[in-house]
N, C-alpha and C positions, 0 to 999 in steps of 0.2 A: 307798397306795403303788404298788398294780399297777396303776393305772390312770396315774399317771405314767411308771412303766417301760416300758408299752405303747403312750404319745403317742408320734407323729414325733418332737414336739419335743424328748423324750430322746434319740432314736434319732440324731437329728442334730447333740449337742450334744457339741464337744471338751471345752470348760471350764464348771464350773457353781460357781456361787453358791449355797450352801443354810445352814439353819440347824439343831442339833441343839434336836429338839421336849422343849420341858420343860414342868413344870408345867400340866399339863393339853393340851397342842397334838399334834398327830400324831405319832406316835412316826417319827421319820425316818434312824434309824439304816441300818437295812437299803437305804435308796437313798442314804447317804454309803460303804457297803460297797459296793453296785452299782457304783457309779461309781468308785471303785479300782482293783475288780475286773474293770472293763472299758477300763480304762486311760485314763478321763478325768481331767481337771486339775480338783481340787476345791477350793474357797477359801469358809471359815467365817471368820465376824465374830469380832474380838473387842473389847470395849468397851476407847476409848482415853480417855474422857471422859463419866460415867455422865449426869449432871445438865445436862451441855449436848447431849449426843444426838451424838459423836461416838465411830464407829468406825472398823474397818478389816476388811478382807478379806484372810488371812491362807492361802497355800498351803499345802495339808494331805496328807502322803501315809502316815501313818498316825493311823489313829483313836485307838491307845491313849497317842498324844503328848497329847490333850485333856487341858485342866487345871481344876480347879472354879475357879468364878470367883460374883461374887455374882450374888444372887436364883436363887440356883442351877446357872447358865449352866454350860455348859461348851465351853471356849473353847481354839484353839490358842496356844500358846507364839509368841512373836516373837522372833525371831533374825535377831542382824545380819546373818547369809547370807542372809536370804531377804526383803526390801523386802516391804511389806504394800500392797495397792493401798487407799488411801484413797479414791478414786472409785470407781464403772464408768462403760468408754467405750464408745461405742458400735463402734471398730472395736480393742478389748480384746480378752485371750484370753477372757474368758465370754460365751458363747452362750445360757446356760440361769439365771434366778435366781430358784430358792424364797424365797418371805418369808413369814414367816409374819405372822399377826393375829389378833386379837381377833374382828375381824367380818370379810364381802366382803359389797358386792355384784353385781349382775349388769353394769352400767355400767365394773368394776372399779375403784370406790372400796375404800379400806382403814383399818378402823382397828387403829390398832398399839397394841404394850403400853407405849410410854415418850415422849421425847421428839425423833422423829423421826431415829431411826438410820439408816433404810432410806430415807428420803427424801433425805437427805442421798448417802449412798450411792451413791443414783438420780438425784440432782438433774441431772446431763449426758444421761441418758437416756429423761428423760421422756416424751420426742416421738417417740423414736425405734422401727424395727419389733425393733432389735437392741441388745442381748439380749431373748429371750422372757423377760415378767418374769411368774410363775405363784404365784399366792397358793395358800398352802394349809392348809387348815382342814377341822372337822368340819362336815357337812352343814349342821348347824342353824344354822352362824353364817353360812351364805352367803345372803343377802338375808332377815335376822332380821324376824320378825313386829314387833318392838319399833319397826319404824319406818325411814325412809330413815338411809344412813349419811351422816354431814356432812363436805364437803368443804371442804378449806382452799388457795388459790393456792400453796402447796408440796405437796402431796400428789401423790406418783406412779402414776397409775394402772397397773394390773395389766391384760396380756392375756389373760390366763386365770386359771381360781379350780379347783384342784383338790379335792375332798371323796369319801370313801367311796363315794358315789352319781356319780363322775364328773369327767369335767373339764369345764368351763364356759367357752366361751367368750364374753367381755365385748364388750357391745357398744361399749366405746369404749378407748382413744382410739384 
């Protein structure tokens, strides 16, 4: 996490996209408080459709509004005041968007844990240099010994792969 607080590309980011780390993924609390605390716009998923891989990005201005949601998730509440952005655009309030995964690697391929939340998500920004879209994982799962990660024509690649050991910048896209 302090290797993210200390990239540019926090430094220069109004609005950020992140996910609250469960079930074994980097514990990311402390950069959903950073970013509060530093008077950025934060916007957490919440699943709106588990089994067809549809979510929403939900503005969050306090943590203890999270609510448990399944497979453990914890997710902001939706209220009719506050419209959920169902994309990211590229010229959107987010500048900055954590996604987490299972695996990266160095190309910034990704594999995710269901059926394509964050690609969906991403789908209008795949191409684009904005938002910076940074994976974040533990070390070991960024370019696994077990082999190349497999790429599918929907998958959004990542400019950067944050881990303990750093931040990685992808050779593509």
């Amino acid at each position: 996490m302090e290797a993210i607080l200390e990239h540019p590309t926090w430094a220069g980011a109004r609005g950020i996209a992140a996910f609250v780390g469960v079930r074994g993924e980097p514990h990311t609390r402390p950069l959903l408080e950073a970013a509060l605390q530093q008077g950025r716009r934060l916007w957490l998923p919440r699943v709106v459709e588990a089994t067809e891989g549809i979510s929403v990005l939900v503005e969050v201005a306090d943590l203890d509004e999270l609510e448990p949601a399944a497979f453990g998730l914890l997710e902001p509440p939706v209220r009719a005041d506050q419209p959920a952005l169902t994309r990211v655009h590229a010229d959107g309030p987010i500048d900055l968007v954590l996604v987490p995964g299972l695996a990266f690697d160095s190309i910034g391929t990704r594999i995710g844990f269901g059926p394509g939340h964050y690609d969906r998500l991403l789908e209008h920004v795949a191409t684009t240099a904005r938002p910076v879209r940074m994976g974040v994982c533990f070390a070991d799962f960024l370019d696994p010994a077990e082999g190349p990660i497999p790429a599918e024509p929907h998958d959004v690649p990542m400019h950067l792969v944050a881990t303990e050991a750093g931040i990685a910048t992808c050779t593509s896209p």
